[in-house]
MDTraj code that builds the backbone (N, CA, C; nanometers):
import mdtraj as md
import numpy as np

residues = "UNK UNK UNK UNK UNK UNK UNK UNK UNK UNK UNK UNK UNK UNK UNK UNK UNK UNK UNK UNK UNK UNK UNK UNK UNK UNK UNK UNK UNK UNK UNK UNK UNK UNK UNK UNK UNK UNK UNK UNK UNK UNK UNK UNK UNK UNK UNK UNK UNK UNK UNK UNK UNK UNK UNK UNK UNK UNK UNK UNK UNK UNK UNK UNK UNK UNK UNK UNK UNK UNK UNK UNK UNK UNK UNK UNK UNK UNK UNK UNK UNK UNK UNK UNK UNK UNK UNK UNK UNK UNK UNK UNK UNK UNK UNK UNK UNK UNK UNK UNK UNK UNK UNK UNK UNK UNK UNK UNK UNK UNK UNK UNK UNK UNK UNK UNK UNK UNK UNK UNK UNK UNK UNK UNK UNK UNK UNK UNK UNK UNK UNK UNK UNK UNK UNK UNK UNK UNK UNK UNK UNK UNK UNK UNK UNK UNK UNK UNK".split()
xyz = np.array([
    [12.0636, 5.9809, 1.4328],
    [12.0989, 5.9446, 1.5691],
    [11.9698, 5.9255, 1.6478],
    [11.9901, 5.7941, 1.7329],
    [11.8410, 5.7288, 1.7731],
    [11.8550, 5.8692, 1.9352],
    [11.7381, 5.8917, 1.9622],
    [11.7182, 5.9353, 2.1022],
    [11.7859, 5.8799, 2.2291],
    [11.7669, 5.7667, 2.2137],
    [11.8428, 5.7215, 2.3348],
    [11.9762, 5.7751, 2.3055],
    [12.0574, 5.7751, 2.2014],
    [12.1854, 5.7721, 2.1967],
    [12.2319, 5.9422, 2.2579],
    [12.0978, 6.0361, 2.1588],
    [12.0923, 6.1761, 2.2597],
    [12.0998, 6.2072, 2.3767],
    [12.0034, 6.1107, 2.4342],
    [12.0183, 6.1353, 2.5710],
    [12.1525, 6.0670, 2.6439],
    [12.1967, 5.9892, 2.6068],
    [12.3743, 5.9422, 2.6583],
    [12.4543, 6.0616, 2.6358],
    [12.4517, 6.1341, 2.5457],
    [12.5564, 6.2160, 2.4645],
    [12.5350, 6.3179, 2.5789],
    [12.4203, 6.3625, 2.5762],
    [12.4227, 6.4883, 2.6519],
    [12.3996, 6.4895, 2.8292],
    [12.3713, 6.3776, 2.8610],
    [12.4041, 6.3362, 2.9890],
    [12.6187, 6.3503, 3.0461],
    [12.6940, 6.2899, 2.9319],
    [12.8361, 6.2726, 2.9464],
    [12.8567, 6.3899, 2.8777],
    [12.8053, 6.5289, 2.7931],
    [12.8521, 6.6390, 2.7891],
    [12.8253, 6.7694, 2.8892],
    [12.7234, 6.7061, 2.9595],
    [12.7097, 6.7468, 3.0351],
    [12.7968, 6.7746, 3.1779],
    [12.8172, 6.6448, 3.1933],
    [12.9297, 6.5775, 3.3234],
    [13.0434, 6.6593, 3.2950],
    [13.0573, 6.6535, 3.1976],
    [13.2379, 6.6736, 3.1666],
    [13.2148, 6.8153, 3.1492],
    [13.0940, 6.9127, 3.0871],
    [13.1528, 7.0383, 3.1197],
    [13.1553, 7.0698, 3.2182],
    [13.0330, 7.0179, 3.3224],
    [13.0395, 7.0620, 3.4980],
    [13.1309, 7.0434, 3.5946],
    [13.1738, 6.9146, 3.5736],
    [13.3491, 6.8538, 3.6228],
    [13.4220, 6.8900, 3.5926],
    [13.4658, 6.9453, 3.4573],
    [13.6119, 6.9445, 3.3864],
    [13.5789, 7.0975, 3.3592],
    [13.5134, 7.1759, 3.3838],
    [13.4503, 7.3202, 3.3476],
    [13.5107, 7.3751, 3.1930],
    [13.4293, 7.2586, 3.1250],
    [13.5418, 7.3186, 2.9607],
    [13.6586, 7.2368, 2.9819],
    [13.7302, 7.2245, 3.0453],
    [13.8998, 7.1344, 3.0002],
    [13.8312, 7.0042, 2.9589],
    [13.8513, 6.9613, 2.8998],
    [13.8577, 6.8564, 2.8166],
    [13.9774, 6.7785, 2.7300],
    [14.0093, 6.6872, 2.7562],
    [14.1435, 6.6502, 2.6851],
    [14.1192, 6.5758, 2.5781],
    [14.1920, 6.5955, 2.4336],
    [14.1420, 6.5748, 2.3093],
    [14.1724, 6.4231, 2.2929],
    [14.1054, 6.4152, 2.2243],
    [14.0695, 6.2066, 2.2136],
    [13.9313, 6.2016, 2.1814],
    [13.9212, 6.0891, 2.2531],
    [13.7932, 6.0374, 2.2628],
    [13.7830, 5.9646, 2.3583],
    [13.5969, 5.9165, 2.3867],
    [13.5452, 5.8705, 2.4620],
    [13.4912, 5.7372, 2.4521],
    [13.5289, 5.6761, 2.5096],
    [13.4555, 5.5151, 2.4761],
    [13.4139, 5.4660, 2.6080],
    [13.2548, 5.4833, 2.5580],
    [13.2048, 5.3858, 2.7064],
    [13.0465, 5.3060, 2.6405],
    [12.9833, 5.2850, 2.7335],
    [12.8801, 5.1791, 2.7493],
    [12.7551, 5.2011, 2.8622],
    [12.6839, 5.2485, 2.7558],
    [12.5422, 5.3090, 2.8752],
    [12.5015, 5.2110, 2.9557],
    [12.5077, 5.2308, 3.0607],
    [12.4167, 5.0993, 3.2074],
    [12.3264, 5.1263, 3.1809],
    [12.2354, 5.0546, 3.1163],
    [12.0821, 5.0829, 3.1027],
    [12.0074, 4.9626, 3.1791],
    [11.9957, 4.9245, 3.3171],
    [11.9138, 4.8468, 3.3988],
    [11.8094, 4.7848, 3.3584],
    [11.7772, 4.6641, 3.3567],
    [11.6739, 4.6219, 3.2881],
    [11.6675, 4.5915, 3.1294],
    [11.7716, 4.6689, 3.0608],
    [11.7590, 4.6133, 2.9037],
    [11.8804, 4.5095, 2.8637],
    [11.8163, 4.4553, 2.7923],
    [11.8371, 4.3740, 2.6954],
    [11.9730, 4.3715, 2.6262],
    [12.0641, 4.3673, 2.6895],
    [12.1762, 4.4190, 2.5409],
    [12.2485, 4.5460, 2.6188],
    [12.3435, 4.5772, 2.4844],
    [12.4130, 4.7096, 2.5238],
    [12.4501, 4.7391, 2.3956],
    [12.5028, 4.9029, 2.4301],
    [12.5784, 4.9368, 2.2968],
    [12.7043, 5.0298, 2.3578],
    [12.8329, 5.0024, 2.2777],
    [12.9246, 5.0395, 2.3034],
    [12.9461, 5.1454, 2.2264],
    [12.9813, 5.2575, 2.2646],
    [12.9978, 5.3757, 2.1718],
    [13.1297, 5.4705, 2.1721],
    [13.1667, 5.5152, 2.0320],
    [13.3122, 5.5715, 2.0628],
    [13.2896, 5.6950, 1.9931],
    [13.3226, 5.8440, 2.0313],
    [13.2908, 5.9191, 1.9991],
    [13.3776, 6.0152, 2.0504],
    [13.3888, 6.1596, 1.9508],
    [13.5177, 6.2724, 1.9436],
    [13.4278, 6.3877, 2.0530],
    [13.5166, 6.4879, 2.0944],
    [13.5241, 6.5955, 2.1488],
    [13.3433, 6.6283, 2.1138],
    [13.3623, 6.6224, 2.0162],
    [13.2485, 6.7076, 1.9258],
    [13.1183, 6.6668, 1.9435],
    [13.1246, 6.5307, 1.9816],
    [12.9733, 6.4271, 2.0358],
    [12.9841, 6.3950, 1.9374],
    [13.0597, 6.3504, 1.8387],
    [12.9893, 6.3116, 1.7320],
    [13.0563, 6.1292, 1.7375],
    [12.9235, 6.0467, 1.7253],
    [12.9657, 5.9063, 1.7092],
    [13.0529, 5.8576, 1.5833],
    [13.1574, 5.7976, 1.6364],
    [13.2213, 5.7301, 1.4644],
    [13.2458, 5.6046, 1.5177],
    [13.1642, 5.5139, 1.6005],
    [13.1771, 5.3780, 1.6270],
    [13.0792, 5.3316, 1.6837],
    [12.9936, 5.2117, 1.6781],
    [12.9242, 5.1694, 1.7503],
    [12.9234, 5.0306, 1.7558],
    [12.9162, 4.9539, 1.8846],
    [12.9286, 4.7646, 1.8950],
    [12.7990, 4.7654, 1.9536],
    [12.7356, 4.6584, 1.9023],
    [12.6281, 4.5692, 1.9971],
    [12.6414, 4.4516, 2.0754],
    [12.5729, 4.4526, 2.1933],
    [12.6359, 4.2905, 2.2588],
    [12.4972, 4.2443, 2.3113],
    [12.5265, 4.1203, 2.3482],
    [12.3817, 4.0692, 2.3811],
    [12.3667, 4.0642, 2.5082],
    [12.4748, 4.1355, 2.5941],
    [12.4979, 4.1273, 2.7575],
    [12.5354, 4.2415, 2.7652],
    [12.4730, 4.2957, 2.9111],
    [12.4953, 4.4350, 2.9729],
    [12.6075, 4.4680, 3.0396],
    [12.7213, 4.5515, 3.0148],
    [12.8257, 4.5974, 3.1021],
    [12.8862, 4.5618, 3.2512],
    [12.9475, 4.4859, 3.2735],
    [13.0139, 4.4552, 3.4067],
    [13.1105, 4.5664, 3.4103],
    [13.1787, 4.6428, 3.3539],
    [13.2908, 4.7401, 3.3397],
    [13.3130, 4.8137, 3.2079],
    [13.3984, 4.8969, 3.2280],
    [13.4426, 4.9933, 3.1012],
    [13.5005, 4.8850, 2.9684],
    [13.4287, 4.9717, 2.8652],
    [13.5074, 4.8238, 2.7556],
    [13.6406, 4.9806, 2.7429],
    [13.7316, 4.8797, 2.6489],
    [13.8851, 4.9190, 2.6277],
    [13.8969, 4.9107, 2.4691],
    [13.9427, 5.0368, 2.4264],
    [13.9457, 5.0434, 2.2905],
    [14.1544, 4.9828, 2.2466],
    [14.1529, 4.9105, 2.1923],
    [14.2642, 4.8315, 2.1307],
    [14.3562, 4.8731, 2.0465],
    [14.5199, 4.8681, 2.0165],
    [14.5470, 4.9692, 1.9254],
    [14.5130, 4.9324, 1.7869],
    [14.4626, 4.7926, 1.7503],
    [14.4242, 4.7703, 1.6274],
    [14.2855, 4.7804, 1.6072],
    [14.2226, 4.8814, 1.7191],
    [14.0728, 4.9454, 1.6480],
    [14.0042, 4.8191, 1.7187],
    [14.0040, 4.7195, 1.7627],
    [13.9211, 4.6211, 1.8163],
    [13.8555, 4.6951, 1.9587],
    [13.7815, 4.6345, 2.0361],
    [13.7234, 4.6473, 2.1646],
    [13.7524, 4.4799, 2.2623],
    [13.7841, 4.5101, 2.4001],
    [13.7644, 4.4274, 2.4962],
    [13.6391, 4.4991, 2.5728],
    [13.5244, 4.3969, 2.5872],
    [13.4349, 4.4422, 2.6335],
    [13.3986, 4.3281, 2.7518],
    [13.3875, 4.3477, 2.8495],
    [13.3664, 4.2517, 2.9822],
    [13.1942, 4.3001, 2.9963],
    [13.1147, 4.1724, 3.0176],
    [12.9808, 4.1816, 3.0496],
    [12.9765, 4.0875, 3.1380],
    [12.8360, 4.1096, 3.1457],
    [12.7315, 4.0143, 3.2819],
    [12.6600, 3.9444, 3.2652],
    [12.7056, 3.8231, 3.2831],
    [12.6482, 3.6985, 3.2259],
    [12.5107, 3.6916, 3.2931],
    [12.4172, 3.5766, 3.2316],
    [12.2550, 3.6066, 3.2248],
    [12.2735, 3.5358, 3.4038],
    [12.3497, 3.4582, 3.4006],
    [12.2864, 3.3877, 3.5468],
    [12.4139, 3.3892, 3.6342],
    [12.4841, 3.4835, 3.6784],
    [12.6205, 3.4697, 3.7692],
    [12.5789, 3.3812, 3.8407],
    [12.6985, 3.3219, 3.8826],
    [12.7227, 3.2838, 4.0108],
    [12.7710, 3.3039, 4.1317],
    [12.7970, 3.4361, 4.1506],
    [12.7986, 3.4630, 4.2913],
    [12.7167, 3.6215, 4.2461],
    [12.6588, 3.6571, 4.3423],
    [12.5663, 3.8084, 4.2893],
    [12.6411, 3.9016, 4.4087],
    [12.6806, 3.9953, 4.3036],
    [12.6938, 4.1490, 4.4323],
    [12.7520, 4.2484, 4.3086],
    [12.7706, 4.3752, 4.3515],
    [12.8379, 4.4783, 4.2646],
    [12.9425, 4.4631, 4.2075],
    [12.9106, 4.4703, 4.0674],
    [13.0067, 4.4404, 4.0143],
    [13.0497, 4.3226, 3.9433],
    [12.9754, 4.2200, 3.9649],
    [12.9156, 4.1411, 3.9348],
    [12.9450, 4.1270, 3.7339],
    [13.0273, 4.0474, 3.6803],
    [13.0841, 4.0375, 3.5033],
    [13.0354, 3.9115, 3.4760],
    [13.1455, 3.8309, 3.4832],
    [13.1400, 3.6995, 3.3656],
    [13.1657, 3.6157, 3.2577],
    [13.1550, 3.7726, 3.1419],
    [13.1858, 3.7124, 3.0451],
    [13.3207, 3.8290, 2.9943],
    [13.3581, 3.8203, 2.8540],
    [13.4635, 3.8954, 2.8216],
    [13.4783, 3.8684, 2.6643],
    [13.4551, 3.9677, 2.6107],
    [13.4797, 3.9142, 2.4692],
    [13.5523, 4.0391, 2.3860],
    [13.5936, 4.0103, 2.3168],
    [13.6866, 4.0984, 2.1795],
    [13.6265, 4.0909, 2.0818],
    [13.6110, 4.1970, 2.0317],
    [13.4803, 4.2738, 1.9135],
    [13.5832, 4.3542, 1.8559],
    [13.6102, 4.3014, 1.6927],
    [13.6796, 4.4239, 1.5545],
    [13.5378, 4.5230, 1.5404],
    [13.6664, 4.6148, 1.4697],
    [13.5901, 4.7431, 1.4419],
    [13.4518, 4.7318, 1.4166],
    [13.4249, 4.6395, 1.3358],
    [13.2943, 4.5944, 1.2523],
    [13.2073, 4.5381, 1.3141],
    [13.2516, 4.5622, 1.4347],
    [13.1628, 4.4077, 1.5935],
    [13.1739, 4.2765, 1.5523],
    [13.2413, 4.2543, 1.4598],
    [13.2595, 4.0751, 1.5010],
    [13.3236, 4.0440, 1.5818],
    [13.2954, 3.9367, 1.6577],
    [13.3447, 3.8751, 1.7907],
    [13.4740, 3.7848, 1.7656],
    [13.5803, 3.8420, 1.7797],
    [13.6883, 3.7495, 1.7557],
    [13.6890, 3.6447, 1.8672],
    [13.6686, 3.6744, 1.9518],
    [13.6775, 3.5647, 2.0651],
    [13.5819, 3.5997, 2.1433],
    [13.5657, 3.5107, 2.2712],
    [13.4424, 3.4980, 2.3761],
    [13.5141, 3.4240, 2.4892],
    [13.5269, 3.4874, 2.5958],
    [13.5761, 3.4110, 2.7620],
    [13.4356, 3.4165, 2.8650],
    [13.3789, 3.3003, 2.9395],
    [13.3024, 3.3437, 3.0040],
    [13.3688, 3.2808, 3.1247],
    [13.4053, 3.3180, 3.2918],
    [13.4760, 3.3240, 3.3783],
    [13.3784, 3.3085, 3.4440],
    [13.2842, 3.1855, 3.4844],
    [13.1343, 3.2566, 3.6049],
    [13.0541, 3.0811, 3.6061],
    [13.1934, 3.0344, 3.6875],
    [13.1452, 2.8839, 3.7396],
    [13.1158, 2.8373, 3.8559],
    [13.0975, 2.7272, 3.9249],
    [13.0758, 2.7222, 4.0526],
    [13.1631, 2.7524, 4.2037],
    [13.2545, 2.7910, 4.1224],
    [13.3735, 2.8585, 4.2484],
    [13.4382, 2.9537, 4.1972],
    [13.4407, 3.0134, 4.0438],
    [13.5167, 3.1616, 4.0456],
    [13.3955, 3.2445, 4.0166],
    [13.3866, 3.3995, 3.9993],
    [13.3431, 3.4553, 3.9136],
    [13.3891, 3.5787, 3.9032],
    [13.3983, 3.6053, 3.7742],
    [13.4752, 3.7109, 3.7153],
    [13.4036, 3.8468, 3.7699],
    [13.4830, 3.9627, 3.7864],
    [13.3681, 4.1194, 3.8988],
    [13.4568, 4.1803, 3.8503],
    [13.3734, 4.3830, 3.7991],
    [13.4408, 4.4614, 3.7692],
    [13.5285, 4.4380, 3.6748],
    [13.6714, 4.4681, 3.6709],
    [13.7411, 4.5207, 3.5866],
    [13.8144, 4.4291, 3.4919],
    [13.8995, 4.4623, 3.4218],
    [13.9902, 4.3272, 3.3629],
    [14.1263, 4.4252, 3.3050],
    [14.2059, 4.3951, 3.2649],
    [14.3424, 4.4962, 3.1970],
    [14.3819, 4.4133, 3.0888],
    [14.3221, 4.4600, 2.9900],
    [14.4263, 4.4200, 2.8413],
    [14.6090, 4.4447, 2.8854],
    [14.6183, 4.3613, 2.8247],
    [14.7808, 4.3765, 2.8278],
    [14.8408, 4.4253, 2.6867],
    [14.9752, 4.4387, 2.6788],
    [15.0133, 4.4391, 2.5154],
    [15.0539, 4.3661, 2.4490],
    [15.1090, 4.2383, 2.5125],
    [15.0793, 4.0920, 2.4415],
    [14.9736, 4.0304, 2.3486],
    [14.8467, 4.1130, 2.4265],
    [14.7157, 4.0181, 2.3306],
    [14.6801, 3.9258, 2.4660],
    [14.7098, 3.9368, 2.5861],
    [14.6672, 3.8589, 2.7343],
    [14.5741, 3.9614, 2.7929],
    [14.4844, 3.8931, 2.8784],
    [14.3911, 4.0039, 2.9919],
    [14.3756, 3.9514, 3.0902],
    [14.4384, 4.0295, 3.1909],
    [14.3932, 3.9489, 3.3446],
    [14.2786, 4.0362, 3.3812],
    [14.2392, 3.9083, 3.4473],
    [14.0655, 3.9168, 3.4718],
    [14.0497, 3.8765, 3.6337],
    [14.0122, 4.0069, 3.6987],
    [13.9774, 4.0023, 3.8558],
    [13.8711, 3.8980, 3.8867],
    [13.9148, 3.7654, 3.9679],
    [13.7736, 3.6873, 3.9647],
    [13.7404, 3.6567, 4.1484],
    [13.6377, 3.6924, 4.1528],
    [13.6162, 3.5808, 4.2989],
    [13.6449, 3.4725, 4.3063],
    [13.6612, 3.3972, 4.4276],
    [13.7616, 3.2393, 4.4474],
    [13.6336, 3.2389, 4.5780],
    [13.5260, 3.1077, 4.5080],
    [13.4254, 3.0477, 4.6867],
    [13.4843, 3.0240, 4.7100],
    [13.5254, 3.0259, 4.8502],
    [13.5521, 2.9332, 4.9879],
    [13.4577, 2.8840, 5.0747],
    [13.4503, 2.8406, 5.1873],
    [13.4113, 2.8103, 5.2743],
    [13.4357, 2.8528, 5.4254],
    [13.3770, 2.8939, 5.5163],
    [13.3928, 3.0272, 5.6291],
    [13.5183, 2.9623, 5.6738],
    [13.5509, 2.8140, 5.6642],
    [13.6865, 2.7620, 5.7333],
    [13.7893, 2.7924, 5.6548],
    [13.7827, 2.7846, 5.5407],
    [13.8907, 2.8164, 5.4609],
    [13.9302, 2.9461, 5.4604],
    [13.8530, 3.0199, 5.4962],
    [13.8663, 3.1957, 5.5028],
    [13.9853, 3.1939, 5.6520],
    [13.8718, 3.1247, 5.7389],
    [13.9733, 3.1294, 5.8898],
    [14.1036, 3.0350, 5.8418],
    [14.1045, 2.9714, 5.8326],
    [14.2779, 2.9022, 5.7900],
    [14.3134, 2.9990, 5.7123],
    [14.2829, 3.1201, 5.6162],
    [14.3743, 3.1136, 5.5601],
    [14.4068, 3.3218, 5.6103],
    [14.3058, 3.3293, 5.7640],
    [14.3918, 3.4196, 5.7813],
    [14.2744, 3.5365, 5.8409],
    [14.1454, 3.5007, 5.8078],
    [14.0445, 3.5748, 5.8284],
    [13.9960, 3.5674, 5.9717],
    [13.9855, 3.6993, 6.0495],
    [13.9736, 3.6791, 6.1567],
    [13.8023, 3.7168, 6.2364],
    [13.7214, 3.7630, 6.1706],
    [13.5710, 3.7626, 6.1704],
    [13.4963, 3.6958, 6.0927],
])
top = md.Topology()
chain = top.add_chain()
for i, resn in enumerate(residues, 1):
    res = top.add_residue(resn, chain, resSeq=i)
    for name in ("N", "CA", "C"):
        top.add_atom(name, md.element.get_by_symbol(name[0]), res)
traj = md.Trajectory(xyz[None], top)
């Protein structure tokens, strides 16, 4: 186990004993270190115990929580290299990664009038709605209701 991955582990065992004081609910954990400035990400899934039994690589950094699938796949929403509209929260792209990290598919949502921010919800169909910004224009805001 690389260091960095130590220091994730014990940063989120940390949290959860100080928050949850010991309660802990049995499962697991699947998340995605914000690491600012790098290159990439890694998605990691791991038991009570800290112990890793999954890992994805992506070539884009976290816009939101990825979502573990009931057939063992991942939906993982990232942040595309050049959004188009910038603020918190700020995604883009969206892709589905099998167990093994191959990329079954790839959505990128981040054109000159939407862009995809924050969150998205797998469904149980195999559909994901995906929260996107809609540009307008300050008139179109007032027509359609905006009053500052």
């Amino acid at each position: 186990m690389t260091m960095k991955y130590r220091k994730y582990i014990f940063n989120i065992g940390f949290i959860l004993n100080f928050f949850l004081q010991g309660e802990v609910f049995e499962g697991y954990t699947l998340f995605t270190p914000l690491d600012y400035g790098a290159e990439g990400a890694t998605t990691l899934l791991m038991n009570n115990e800290f112990i890793i039994l999954n890992s994805w690589s992506h070539d884009y950094g976290p816009a939101s929580m990825p979502y573990l699938l009931p057939d063992s796949s991942i939906i993982y929403p990232y942040r595309v290299a050049s959004p188009t509209m910038e603020a918190g929260g700020v995604g883009g792209g969206l892709q589905k990664q099998s167990w093994n990290g191959n990329i079954l598919w790839e959505y990128t949502f981040s054109d000159e009038n939407y862009q995809h921010h924050h969150d998205v919800e797998p469904l149980p169909n195999g559909n994901v709605l995906i929260i996107v910004w809609e540009k307008k224009t300050a008139q179109e805001a007032y027509d359609m209701g905006r009053e500052t």
